[in-house]
N, C-alpha and C positions, 0 to 999 in steps of 0.2 A: 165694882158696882154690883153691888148683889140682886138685886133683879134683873142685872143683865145675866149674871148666872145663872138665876134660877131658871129662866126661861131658857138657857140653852141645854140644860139638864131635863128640860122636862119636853121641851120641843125642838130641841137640836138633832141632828142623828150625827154619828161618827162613822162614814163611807169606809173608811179604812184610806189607806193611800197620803194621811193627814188630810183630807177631805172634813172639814166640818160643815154640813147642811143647816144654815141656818133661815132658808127661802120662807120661810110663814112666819116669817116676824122681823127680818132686815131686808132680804137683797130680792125677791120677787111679791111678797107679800108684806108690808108693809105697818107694824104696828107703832102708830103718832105718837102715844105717850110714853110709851120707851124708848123711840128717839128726842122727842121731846127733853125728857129727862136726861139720857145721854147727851146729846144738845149742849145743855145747862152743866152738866158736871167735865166735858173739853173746856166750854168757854172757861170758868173758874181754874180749870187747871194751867190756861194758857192765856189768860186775861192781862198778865203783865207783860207778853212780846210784842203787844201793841202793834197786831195783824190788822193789815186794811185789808186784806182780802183770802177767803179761805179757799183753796184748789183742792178738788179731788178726782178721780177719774169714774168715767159712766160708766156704769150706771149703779153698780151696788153702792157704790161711797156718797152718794147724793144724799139721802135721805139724814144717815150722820153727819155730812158737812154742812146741808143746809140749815138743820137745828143749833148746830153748833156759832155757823154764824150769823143767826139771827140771832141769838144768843148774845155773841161779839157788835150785834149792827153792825156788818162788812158784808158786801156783797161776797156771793160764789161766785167762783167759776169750776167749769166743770169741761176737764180736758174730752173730747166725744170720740167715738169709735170709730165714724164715717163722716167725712166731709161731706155736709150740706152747699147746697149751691148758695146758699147766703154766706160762706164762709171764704172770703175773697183771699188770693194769696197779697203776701206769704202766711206761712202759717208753720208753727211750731209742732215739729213731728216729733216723738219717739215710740223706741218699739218697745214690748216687755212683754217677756214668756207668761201665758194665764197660765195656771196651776189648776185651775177647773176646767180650760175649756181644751187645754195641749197643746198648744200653739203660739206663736206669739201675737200679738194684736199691737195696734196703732194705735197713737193716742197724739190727739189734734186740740191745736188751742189757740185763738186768733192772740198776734199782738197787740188788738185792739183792747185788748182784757187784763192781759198781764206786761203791764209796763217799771222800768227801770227804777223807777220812784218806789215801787211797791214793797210792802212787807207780807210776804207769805208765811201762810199757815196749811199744812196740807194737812187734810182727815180725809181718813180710809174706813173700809168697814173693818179689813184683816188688815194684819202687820203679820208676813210669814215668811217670805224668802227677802220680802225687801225690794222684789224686782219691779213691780209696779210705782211704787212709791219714789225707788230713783228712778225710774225715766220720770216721773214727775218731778225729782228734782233739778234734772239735768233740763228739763222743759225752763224752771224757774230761774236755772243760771242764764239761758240762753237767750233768755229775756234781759238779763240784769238787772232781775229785781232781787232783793234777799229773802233768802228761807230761815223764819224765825222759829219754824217749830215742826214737827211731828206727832197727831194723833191716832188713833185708831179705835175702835168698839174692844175688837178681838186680836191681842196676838199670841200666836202658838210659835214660842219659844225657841220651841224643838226644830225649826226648819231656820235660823240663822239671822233672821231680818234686822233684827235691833243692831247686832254685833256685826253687821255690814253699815246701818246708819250711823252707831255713836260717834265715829269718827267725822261727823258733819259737827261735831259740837254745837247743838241745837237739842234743845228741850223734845225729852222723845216720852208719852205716857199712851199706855195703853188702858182700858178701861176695866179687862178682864185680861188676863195670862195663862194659856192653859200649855200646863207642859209636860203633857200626853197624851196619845190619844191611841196607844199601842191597846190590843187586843180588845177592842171596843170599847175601852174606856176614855172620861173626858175630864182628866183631870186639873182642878184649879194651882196655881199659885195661892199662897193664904197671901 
């Protein structure tokens, strides 16, 4: 997606560490019509696994899943960080190392949401080590519902992620691939 690139080349920063800062236009700052657009171009990509419902984890991945499936008309869900007191047990736990925050975090998701019948679709912002994405997919087995696909905005190549999911044999696109980011550079896949 080429306005997805441009705008990480023009207001992305590369931290170093495979750090890509994308905060003023996806994951704290929020720009509508480039999720919008990205939105529109998952659902088309993923329009034929016939998702009833899109999963991603809070809070960066909301903004691209919920485009995406409004896109789809399929409700979100969105695995949370913290258990809210409206969040009655049981409830579907796992962990997964952040890469931005160094730690690992919890990720919670009522059964009331993701039920046995379901066809899942998970979108993320990043696709990079994968680790986020399987604890939500291991969320989605433990449901016994099916995971029909894997999206993302951004995946940077270089850190493994794909080549740990493709073995899910499940439809995996990312929207942009960048695969470097060695000496301050952010380099695209063509």
């Amino acid at each position: 997606m080429q306005a997805l690139k441009e705008r990480i080349l023009r207001d992305g920063e590369n931290m170093g560490r495979g750090i890509l800062k994308v905060d003023s236009f996806i994951n704290h700052q929020v720009d509508p019509a480039l999720m919008m657009e990205a939105g529109k171009r998952l659902a088309i990509r993923f329009a034929h696994v016939g998702a009833t419902k899109v999963l991603t984890a809070e809070i960066s991945g909301i903004a691209p899943a919920l485009t995406t499936a409004l896109a789809l008309n399929v409700p979100l869900v969105y695995a949370r960080k913290t258990k809210p007191v409206t969040m009655t047990d049981p409830v579907y736990v796992e962990a997964a190392p952040s890469h931005t925050k160094g730690m690992s975090v919890f990720l919670l998701a009522s059964p009331d949401f993701l039920k046995p019948c379901e066809r899942i679709l998970i979108i993320d912002d990043f696709l990079a080590s994968g680790q986020t994405i399987s604890a939500l997919v291991r969320m989605v087995r433990h449901a016994g519902a099916e995971l029909v696909g894997i999206g993302a905005l951004i995946e940077k190549i270089f850190e493994g992620g794909r080549a740990q999911l493709e073995p899910l044999g499940v439809p995996l696109h990312a929207l942009v691939t960048v695969t470097d980011m060695s000496d301050g550079r952010i380099t695209f896949a063509e």
